[in-house]
N, C-alpha and C positions, 0 to 999 in steps of 0.2 A: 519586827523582830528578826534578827539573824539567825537562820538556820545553821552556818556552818558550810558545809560540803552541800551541795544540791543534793536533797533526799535524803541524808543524813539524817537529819534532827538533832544533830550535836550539842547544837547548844541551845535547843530547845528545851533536849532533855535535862540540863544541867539546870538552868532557869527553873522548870516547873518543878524540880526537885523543893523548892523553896516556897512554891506554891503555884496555882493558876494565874497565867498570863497571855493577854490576846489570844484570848478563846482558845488557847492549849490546856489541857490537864493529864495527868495523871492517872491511872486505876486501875490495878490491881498488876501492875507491871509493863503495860500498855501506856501508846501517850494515843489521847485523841486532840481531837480539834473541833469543839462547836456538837461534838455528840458522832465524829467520823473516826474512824482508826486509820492513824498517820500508818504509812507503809514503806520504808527505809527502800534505798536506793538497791534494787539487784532483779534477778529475774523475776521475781512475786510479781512485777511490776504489770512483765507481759504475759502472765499468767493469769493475772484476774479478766486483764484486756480483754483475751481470748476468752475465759469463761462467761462474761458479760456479753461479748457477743454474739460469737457462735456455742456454746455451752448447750447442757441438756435439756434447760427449759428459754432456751434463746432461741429468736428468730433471724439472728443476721440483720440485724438491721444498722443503720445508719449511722454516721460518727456522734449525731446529738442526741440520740435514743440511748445510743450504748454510754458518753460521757454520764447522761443524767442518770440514767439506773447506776453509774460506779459511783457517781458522788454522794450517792442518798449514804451509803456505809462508809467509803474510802478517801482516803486525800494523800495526796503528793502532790509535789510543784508543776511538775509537767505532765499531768491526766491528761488533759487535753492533746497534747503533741501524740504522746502515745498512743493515745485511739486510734489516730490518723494513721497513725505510722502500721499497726496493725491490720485496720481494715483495710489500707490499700494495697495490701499485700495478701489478700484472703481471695485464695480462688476460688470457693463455694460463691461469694458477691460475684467475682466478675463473670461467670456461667450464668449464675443464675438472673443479673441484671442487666445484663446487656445491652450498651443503647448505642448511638451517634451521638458524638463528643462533638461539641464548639472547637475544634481544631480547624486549622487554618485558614487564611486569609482569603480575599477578593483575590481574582489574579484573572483581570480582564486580557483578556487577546488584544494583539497590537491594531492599532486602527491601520487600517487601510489605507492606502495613498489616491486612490481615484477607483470611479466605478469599477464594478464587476472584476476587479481582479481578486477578490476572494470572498468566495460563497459557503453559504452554510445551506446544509439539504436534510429532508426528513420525510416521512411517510404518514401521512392518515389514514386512520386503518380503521374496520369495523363499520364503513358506510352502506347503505342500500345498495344491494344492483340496480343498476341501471338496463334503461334497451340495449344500450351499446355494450353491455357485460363490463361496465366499468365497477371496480367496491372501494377503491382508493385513490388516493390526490397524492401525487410528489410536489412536496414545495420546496422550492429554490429561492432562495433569499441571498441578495449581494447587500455585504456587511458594510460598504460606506454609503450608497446611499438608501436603503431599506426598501429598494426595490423589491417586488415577490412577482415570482410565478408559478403560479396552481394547474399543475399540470393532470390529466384524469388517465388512470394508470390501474392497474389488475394486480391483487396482493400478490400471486402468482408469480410475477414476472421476477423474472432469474436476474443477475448483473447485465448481462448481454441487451437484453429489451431496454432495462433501466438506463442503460450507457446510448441505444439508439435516441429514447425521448429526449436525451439531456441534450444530442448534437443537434436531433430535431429545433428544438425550443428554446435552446440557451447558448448553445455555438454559434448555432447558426446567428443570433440576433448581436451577441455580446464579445462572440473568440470563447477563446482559451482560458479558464481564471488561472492564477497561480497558487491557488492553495484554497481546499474542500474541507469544510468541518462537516463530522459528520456523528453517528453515535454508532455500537459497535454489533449493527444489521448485518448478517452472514450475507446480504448483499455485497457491501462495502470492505467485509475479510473480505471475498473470495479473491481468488488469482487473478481471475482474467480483470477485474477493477483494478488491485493494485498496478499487474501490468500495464494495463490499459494508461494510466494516468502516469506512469514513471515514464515510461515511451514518450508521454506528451510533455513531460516536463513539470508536471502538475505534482504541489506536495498535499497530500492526505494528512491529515491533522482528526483523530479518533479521541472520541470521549473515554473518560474512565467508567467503565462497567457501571451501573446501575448510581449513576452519577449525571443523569442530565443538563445540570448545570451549564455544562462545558457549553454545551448547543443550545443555551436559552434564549436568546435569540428567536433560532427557529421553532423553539417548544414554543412562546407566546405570538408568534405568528400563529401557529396551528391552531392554539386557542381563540385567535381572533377572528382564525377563517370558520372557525366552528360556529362564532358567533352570528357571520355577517349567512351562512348559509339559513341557518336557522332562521332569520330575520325576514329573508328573500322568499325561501321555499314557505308555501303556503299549504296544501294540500297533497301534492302528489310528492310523495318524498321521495322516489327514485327520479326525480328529472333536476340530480343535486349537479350533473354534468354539466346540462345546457345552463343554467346559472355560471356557473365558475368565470367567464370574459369578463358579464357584470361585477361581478363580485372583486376580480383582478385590478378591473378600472378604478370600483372606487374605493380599493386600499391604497394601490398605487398615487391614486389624484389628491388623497388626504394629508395634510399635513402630519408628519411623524414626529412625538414629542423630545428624540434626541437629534433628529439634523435640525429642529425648527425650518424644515423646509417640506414641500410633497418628493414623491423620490420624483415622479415626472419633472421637475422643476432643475433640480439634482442631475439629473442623466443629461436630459434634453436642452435645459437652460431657461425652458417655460410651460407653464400647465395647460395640457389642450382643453378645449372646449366643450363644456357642461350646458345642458338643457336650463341651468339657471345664468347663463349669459347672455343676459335680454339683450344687453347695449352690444350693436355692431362694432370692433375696432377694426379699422381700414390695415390690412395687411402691409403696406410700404410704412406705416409709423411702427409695426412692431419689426418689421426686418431691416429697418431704412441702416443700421449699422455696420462699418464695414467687419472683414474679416480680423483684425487687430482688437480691434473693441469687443469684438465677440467673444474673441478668445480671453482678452484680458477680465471680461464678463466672467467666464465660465472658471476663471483660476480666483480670482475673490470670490465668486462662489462655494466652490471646492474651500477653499481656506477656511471661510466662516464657517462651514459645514463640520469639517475636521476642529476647530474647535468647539461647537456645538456638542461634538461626542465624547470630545475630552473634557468638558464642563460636565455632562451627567457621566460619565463614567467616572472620576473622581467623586459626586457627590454620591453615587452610588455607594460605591464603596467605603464611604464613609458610613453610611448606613449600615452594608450588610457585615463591618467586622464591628459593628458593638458586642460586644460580649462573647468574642471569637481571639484566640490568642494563636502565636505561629507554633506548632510543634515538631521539631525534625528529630528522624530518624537516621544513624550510619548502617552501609553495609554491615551485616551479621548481629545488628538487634534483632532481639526478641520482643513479639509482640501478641496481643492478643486480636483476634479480628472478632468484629459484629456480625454474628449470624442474621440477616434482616431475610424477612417470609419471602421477597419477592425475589430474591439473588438466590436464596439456598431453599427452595421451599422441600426438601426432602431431608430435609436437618430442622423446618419448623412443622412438620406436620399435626404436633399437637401444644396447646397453651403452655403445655409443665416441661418441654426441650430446651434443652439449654441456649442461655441466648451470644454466649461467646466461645471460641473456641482459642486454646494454646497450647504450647507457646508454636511460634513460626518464626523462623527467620528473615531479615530484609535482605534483598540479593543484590539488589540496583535501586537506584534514587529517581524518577523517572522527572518529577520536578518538586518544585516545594510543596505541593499539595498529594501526589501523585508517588506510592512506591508499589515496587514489584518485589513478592513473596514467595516464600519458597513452599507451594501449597500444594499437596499431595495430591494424586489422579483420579483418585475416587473420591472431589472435589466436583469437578466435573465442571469449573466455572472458571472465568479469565482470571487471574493470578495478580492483577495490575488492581490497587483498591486505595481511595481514597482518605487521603488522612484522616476525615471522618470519624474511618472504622477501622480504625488502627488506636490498640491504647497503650504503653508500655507495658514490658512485662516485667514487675516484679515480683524475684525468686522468695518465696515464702520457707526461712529459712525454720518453721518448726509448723508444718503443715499437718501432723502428726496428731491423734487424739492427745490428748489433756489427762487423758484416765490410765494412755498404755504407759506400760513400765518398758522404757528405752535401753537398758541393758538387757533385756531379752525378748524382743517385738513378737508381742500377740499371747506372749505365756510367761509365768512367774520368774523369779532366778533359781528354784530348784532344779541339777539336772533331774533326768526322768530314764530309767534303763539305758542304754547305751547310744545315748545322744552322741552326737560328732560335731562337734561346733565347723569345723572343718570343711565337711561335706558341706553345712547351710550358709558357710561364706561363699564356695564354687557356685551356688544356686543363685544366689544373691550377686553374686558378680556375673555369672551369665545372660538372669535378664534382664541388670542392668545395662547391658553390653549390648542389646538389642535395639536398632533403629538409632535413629539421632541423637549422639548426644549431644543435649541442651545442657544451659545450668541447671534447671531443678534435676535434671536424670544425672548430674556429676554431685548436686548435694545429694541425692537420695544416695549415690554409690558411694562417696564418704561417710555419712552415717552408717550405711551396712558393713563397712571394713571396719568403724573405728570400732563398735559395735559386737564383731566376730573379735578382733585383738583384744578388746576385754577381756571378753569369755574365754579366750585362747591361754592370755594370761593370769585370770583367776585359776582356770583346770591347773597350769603349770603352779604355780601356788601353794596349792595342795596338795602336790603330789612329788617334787621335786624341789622344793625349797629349801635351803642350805646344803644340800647335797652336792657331792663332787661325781666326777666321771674320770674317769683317769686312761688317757690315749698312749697312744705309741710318742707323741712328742708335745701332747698341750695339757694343763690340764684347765678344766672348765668350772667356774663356780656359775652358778645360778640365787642369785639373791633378787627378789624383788621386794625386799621390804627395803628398809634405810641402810645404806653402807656407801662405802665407799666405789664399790664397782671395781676394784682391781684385783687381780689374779694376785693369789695367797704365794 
């Protein structure tokens, strides 16, 4: 059956004039449908919206909670769209639900062209002391061939110490790399590192806050050295030191499942020799090659290897964006950010704190996944956050109780002794006028001026209407009801 107009019932109602048809009827001036009361196209629409889900005995719940409780009484054509359209514009939800969103994509780092030119670093933290006063491992990971070095190092130690191990132990064996991933340890801020490594040439490449991801890499190495210690150590748990060369060899000597090769194999061009290498091979048939062949060796190695990581780095990624869509942000959107326990833990100190906070501005694009926000000081956290926890923000354009009367916010239309409508628009403009204005603080500043003009113009109304003023050269009508508007 034709309705006519969308939400009309135009010509529903003319039809069941004549009787019941496709479950419309009729009663008592009303049309239902099936036992529901149709609802004509106008604001009623998102009026009940709001009363079904945030209302006096509602709990804010969810777009399929809130459709099925409107359906049980109500019907229009597009129930469904409108819930949507309501709830994801309900700031009371987005406070109080606040999660990490399936926003954006895989966006693995560029492979590397040959060893040790760019490494990824990180810290194990929380181990035994040791004799030596050692409580932590610096691991250094080169990103093409999955080389690691477990370095035994003091939570303690400043940039300066941390910068000597690295020349110690990995300059010295490997050079210079051309670019550090790392995550964002007040080691790795400080001055003398960035200097440190701009002087050398070296580019610093930093995770997004509370975003590991970026270095997983090195996070699943750490998990693996965590493993292969636990496996070793036996009884005395602080001699996790003396371990560490074994434990170095035999990650190093293992075949890694994205080069399909050991990194030894990878760096050096062959794997040294294990305690399970019964059969003697005569050292002139392993070296008998000259220097051409060697090197042609060691470049179809490297090649195979580089495609090796681009075969699981594409399947990967094929994986990790199921059910992940790309979402971008411009300079000067508004957004909501996720409060999570472990970034903001003085904004989660208890269950019932809100778990989002708005609106914020984006100031810079830093990549597809990665913006910087315009986030207050009494914040106290890095400003750079994750598409993740980023959700748009949409201005909820009747954020307002359902019950207050909008032509005089918070008290009836009676004036009451010598109200000044006046004064309470100067009030209402003042602190709206305070701090940033966003869109919701320019909608709330539009409803309080259009608001005060009413009432400005109801008092004139009453008191001044159809009356003249007569000047030295004009004279003035004042009408606000029907005319024409032209001076008599």
């Amino acid at each position: 059956m034709q309705q006519g107009k969308v939400g009309s019932f135009t010509n529903v109602v003319v039809e069941c004039a004549k009787g019941a048809c496709d479950g419309f009827f009729m009663h008592e001036g009303y049309l239902f449908k099936m036992g529901r009361m149709c609802i004509p196209s106008g604001s009623l629409w998102e009026l009940l919206v709001r009363e079904a889900h945030g209302g006096g005995l509602s709990g804010h719940f969810g777009e399929k909670k809130t459709y099925e409780l409107l359906k049980e009484h109500f019907f229009w054509p597009s129930m469904l769209r409108d819930v949507h359209k309501v709830i994801e514009r309900c700031a009371i939800c987005k406070k109080a639900k606040g999660k990490e969103n399936a926003y954006g994509l895989y966006m693995p780092l560029p492979i590397p062209e040959q060893p040790w030119m760019d490494v990824s670093m990180d810290f194990v933290l929380g181990l035994p002391r040791t004799q030596r006063g050692k409580d932590s491992i610096m691991v250094v990971v080169d990103r093409f061939s999955k080389m690691s070095h477990f370095i035994p190092c003091n939570k303690t130690d400043d940039a300066v110490h941390v910068a000597d191990l690295f020349f110690q132990e990995i300059v010295r064996l490997h050079g210079v790399p051309k670019s550090i991933v790392s995550d964002r340890d007040t080691k790795f801020l400080s001055h003398f590192w960035k200097t440190l490594w701009r002087k050398l040439g070296t580019k610093l490449l930093f995770s997004t806050a509370c975003h590991p991801q970026t270095d997983g890499q090195t996070e699943v190495v750490n998990r693996t050295l965590s493993s292969l210690l636990r496996a070793v150590i036996h009884k005395n748990l602080k001699s996790w030191d003396t371990c560490l060369p074994i434990v170095e060899f035999a990650y190093n000597r293992s075949v890694h499942g994205a080069t399909k090769f050991s990194p030894f194999e990878v760096v050096y061009g062959f794997n040294p020799c294990v305690p399970i290498d019964l059969i003697h091979i005569p050292i002139d048939e392993r070296t008998s090659m000259d220097g051409i062949r060697k090197a042609e060796l060691m470049k179809k190695l490297q090649e195979q290897v580089r495609l090796h990581i681009e075969e699981k780095t594409t399947k990967y990624a094929k994986q990790a964006n199921k059910g992940r869509k790309m979402v971008r942000f411009k300079p000067r959107d508004l957004v909501w950010i996720h409060i999570s326990k472990g970034r903001f833990p003085s904004k989660r100190k208890s269950k019932l704190m809100p778990r989002a906070d708005s609106p914020f501005r984006i100031i810079e694009k830093v990549n597809d996944n990665a913006y910087k926000v315009d986030l207050p000081g009494d914040y106290n956290v890095s400003a750079t956050f994750n598409v993740k926890d980023l959700t748009p923000y949409l201005d909820d354009d009747d954020d307002s109780d359902l019950r207050t009367n909008h032509f005089q916010p918070g008290v009836d239309d009676v004036h009451h002794g010598n109200y000044n409508p006046s004064c309470k628009a100067k009030t209402n403009m003042q602190e709206d006028s305070d701090g940033l204005m966003t869109r919701a603080r320019a909608k709330q500043l539009q409803r309080a001026l259009t608001s005060q003009i009413g009432m400005i113009e109801a008092a004139s109304e009453l008191k001044i209407s159809n009356q003249f003023k007569i000047g030295s050269r004009m004279f003035i009508c004042l009408q606000l009801k029907l005319g024409d508007g032209k001076s008599p």
